[in-house]
N, C-alpha and C positions, 0 to 999 in steps of 0.2 A: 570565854578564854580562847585568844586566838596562837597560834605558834607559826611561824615562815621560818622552814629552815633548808640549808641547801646540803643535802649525801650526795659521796656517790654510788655511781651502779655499780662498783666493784670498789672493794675497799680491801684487798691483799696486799699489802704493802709490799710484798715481792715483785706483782706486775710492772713490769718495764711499758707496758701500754699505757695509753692512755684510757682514762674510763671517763663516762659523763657525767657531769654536775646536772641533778634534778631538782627542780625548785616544788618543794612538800608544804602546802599551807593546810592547817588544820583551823578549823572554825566552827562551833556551834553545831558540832556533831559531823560536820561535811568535811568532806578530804579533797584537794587538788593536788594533782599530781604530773608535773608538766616541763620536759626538758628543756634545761636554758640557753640549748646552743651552746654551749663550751664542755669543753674537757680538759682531764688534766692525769699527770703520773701520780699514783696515790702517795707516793712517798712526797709528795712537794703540796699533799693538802694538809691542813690542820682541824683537826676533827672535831676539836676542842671550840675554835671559835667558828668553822667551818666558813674560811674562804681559805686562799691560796695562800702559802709562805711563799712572803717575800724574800725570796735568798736574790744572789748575787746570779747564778748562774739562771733564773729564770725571771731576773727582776722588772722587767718589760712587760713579758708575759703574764706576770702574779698581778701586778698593780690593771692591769687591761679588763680582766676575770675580776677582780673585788669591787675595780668603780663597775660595774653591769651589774654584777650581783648587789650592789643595794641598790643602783637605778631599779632594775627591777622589785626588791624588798621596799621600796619608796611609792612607786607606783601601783602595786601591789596594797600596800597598806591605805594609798590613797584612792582607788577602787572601792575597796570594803568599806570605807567609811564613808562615800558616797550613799552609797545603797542605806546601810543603816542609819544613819541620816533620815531616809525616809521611810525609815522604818520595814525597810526589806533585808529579808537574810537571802542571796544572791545563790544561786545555782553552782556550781564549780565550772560548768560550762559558761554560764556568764562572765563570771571572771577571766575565766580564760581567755575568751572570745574576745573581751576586752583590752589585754594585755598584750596580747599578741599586736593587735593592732595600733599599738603604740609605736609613735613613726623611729623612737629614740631606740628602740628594740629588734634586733635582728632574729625575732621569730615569725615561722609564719603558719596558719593553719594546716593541718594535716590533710590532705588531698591529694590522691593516687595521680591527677594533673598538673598540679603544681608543682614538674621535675624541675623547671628552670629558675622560677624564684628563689628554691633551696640550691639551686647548684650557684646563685648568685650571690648566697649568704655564705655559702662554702668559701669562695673564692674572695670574700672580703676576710672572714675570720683565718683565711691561710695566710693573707696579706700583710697581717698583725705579725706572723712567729715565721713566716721562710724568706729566705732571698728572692727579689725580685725577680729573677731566672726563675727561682723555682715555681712565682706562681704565676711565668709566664705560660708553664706546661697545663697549667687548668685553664685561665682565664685568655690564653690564643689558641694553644694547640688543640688542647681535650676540646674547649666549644666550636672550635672551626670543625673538627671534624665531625664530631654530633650534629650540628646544625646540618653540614653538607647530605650526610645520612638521614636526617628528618625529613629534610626538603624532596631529595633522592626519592623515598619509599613512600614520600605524602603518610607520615605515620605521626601527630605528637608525641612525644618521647611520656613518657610516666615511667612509672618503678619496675610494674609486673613485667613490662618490657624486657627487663635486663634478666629475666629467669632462665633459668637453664630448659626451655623449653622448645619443639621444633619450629624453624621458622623465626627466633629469636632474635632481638635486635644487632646484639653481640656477633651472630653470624654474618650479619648483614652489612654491619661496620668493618670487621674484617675483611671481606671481600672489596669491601673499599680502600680498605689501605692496602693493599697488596697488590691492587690491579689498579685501579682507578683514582687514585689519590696525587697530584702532581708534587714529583718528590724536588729538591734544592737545585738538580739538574736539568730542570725544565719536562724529566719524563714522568710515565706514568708508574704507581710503583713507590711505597715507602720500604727501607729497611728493616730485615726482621727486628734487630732492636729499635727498633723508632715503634711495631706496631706492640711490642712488650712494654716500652714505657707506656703507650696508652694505656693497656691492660693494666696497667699500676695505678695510674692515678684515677682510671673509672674507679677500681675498688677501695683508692683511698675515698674518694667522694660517697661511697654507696658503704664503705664502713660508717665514716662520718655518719650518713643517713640514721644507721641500724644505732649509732651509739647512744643517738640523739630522738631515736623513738620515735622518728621520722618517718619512716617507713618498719613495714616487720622483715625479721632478719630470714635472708634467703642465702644458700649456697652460690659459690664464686668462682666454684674449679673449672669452669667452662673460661676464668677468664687468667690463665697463667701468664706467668712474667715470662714470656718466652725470651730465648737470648741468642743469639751464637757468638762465637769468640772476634775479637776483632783483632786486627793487626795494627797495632801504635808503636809508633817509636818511640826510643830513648835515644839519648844521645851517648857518646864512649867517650872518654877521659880524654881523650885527646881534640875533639871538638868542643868538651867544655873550656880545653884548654885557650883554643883559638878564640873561641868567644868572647876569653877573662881576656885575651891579648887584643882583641882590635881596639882601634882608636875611636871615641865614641864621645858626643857632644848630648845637652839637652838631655831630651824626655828620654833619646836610646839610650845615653847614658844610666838612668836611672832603671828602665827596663831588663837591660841587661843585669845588671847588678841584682836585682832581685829574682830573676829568674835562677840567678847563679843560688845565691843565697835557699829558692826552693829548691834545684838540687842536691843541695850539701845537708838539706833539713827534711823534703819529704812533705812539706809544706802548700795547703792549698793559697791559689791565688788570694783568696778575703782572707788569709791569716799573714803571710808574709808580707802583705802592701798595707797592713795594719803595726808592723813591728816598730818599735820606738827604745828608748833605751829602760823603760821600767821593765820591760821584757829579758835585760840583764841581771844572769842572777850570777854568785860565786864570782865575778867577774869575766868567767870565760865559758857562760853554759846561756844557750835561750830557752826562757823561761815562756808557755802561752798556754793558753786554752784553744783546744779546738775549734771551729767554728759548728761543724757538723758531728760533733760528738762531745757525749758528757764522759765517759769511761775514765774509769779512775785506774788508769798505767803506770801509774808512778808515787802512787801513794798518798797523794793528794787528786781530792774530785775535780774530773776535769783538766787537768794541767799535763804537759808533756813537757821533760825536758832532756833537752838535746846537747851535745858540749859541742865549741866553736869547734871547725874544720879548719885548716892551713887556710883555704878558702874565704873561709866567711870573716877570719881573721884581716887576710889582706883585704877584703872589703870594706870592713870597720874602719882603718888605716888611712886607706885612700879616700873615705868620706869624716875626715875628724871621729875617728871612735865613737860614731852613731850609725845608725841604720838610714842608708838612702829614701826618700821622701819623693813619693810620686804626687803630679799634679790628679786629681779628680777623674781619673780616666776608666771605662768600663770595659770590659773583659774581651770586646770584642775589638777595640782598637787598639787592647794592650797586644794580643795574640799578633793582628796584623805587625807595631810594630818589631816584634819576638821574629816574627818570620823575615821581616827584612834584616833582621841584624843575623840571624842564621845563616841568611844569602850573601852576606858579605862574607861572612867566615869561612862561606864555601862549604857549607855542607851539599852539597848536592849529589850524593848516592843514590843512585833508583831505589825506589821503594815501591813493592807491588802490594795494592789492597784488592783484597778479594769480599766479595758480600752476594747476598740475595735479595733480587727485588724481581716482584713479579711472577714469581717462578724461576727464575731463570736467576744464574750466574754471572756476576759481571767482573770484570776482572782489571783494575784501573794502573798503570804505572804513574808515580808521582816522583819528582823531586823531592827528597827526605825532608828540606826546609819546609817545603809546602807544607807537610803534614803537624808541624811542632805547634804546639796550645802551651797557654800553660801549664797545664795539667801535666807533658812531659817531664816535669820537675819529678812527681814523684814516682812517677816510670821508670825516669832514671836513678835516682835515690838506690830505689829498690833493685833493680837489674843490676847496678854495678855494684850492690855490697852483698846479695848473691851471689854475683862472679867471683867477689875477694873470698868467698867460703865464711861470712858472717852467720852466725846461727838466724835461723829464719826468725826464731820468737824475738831477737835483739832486734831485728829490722821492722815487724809489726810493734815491736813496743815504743817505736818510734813516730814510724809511720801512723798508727793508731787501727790500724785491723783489728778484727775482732775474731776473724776465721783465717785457717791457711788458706780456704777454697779462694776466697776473694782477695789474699795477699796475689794468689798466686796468678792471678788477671793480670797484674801489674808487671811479673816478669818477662818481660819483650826479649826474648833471646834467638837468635838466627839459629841456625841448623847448623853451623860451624861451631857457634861456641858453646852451644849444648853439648856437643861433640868432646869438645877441649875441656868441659867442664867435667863430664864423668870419663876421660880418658886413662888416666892410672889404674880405674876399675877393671880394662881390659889386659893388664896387664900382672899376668901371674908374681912378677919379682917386684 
């Protein structure tokens, strides 16, 4: 009597984590017991038939995790019945040993050396469920910078490496990004936040490890998300105004228009250059789903809905009563052309950034255009419906926050109008 079945490591249906799918075969008195490389939020497993629910909001994700798990349940049951065939009952290490090395299989044996092979299955299985951006932060940033520090210290990287221990590789990498790392401006020196996102996604990859029984699980606190505040712009009602007014052709045309459209919504770039008219609900409210969050705000999973602005109105209008439609273009040339059409509007206020690199203080003036991403859309959202005295919970239930601490990154306000904003406060009558 044999049984393949796949649990997981945690099965509280309350955990917002993710836990790991372990692949459990029992046979002829022998037990295997051996992680699949995948994970999953236990509320989106089915325990019952034990693979993934296919819902709508992880439906990519579900189907990716079911065909691997019977590729493996297939090759698995085609192992065993090799062996028995000739009359052999197979070790659980054979089988494993077997499995693993199946080329269709992104597992790979467990060895304190092979850091890099598992950080190359990481970086394919991230490739499946994040944006491209996101895994460019493993698969350029995170291994450029490891490799640099491998090479640097002549050390092969493994697991025990990354402990909290003196001398540790962690210390080692740090000292590299801070001093020695050549940062966008040709010097030497990454930004505190640039060496905190490392710190992020080392321990997403070294959770990975621990979930996947990869390696055994070690403490992390040696490697925090450090931060410091940054100074970003928003823009004021009055150069949104400019903006909606220049005359504008082609692909600016199109740019501008939904850059408008994320300010009036709060809107990330992959969600507003995906709108369409099914995204019309009641007829005057947008209806979407996040892209980087499931949070149910509005009473349906996942969904936020927002009602037109004067704005977004005249947008619809001057595009036939649908949403403007950009050609195929990527974040980085949408932003350049954002910042040219900002330059024509004449936004150009100085704007001073200040950061840390190196040890040291640097202190940059920039033209205000220079600085604008898309990403100002929801800077400004939020800044100027704080300045209108909006309840703060109305502005995250919009925006999609989940904390004031992180709503409150987003409000870019000058020292003038923090000033004017609790000004009646000082006044007794």
């Amino acid at each position: 009597m044999i049984s393949i079945n796949f649990n997981l490591k945690t099965t509280d249906l309350k955990s917002t984590s993710k836990t790991a799918i372990n692949l459990i075969f029992n046979y002829d008195g022998n037990r295997l017991k051996m992680g699949t490389g995948f994970s999953i939020i236990p509320k989106f497993w089915n325990f019952k038939t034990q693979r993934a629910k296919e819902l709508l909001e992880i439906k990519d994700e579900a189907q990716k995790i079911n065909e691997n798990l019977k590729l493996l349940n297939d090759k698995l049951e085609k192992i065993y019945k090799k062996y028995i065939e000739q009359g052999i009952i197979p070790a659980p290490e054979v089988l494993k040993h077997e499995l693993i090395n199946e080329d269709e299989i992104l597992i790979r044996p467990k060895n304190k050396n092979n850091f890099w092979p598992y950080f190359d299955v990481f970086v394919e299985e991230k490739r499946k469920i994040v944006a491209n951006g996101d895994v460019r932060d493993y698969d350029k940033s995170l291994r450029k910078h490891l490799k640099k520090v491998e090479q640097k210290n002549k050390i092969p990287l493994y697991f025990d490496l990354f402990k909290n221990t003196p001398g540790n590789i962690v210390e080692k990498l740090d000292y590299y990004l801070e001093f020695e790392a050549v940062n966008a401006e040709g010097d030497y020196g990454l930004k505190v936040n640039t060496i905190g996102k490392t710190h992020k996604t080392i321990k997403a990859f070294l959770n990975w490890c621990f979930d996947n029984d990869i390696t055994q699980r070690f403490d992390l606190k040696h490697l925090p998300t450090i931060a410091e505040e940054q100074e970003n712009v928003y823009l004021t009602e009055d150069e949104l105004e400019r903006i909606q007014q220049l005359e504008l052709e082609g692909d600016e045309d199109v740019v501008r228009d939904l850059f408008l459209i994320g300010c009036e919504t709060a809107m990330r770039f992959s969600d507003f250059t995906k709108l369409t008219n099914d995204n019309i609900k009641q007829g005057d409210m947008i209806c979407y789903r996040p892209k980087k969050t499931t949070k149910d705000y509005t009473g349906r999973k996942g969904e936020i809905y927002i009602p037109f602005s004067d704005r977004v109105e005249d947008i619809l209008k001057k595009n036939n009563n649908t949403f403007p439609k950009l050609r195929p273009i990527g974040i980085s040339d949408f932003n350049s052309s954002l910042r040219e059409i900002c330059k024509k509007a004449e936004i150009n206020s100085p704007f001073i950034k200040e950061y840390k690199v190196g040890g040291k203080i640097i202190r940059k003036e920039y033209l205000k255009y220079e600085c604008v991403t898309s990403h100002t859309a929801r800077r400004t959202f939020c800044s100027l419906k704080y300045l209108a005295n909006w309840d703060t919970n109305i502005i995250m239930n919009f925006s999609g926050h989940t904390s004031e601490k992180n709503f409150k990154t987003y409000i870019k306000l000058d020292a003038l109008e923090k000033a004017l904003k609790v000004k009646d406060l000082f006044r007794k009558k």
